[in-house]
N, C-alpha and C positions, 0 to 999 in steps of 0.2 A: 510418047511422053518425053519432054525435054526432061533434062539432067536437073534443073532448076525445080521441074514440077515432081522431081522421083523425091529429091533432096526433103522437099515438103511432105511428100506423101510419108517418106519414113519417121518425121516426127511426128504426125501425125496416128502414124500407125502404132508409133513407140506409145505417145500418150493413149490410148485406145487398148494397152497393151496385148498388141497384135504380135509385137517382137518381144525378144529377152535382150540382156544387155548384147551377151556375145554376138546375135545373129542381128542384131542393128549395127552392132561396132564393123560385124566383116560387108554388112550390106553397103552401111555409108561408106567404107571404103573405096568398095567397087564403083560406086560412083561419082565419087567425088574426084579420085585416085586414078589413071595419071594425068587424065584432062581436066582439071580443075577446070570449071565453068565459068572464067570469069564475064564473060560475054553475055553470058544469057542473067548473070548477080550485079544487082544494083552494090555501092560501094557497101553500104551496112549490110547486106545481106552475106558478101563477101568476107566480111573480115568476124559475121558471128559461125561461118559456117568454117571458116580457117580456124576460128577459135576451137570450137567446137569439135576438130578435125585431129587438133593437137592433144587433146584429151583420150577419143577413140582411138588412132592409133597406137598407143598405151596401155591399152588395158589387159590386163593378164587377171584369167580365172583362177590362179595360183598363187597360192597364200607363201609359199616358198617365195614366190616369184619377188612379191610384196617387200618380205621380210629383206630378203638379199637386197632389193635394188629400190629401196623406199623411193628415192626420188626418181626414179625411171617408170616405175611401171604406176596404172592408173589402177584403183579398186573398182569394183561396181557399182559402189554407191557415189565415188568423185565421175563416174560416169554419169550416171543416173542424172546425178544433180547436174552437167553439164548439158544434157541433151534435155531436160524440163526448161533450165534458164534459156537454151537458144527458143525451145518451143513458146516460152511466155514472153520474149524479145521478140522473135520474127513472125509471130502469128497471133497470140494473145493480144498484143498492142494495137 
């Protein structure tokens, strides 16, 4: 399975909810992370999964975390919403 087609399968799987936020945020990571696939991602697909990319590595399950560094760290629901919007951008369309 290309990088391209994992990338799909996990929002996929997200919408389906196969994953939870944390074990999609460390999944996309691993794959997306440190060979970003620009080769195998057409330019829009690239720059919603870069989007998309900057939000996941962000997210802390810790409301301390939250509270401390409001504008550092991402919640689960500014997750959530991030990986539905790529999902209804690169696959719903």
């Amino acid at each position: 399975m290309t990088k391209k087609q994992q990338l799909y399968y996990l929002l996929e799987a997200f919408n389906r909810r196969e994953y939870d936020v944390a074990t999609f945020c460390k999944t996309f990571e691993e794959v997306f992370y440190p060979d970003i696939p620009s080769d195998e991602l057409t330019a829009d697909e690239l720059a919603q999964f870069e989007a998309l990319a900057e939000i996941v590595v962000r997210f802390s399950p810790f409301d301390e975390d939250i509270k401390a560094y409001p504008k550092v760290y991402r919640t689960k629901v500014e997750v959530e919403s991030a990986i539905k919007a790529a999902f209804t951008k690169l696959i719903k369309s």
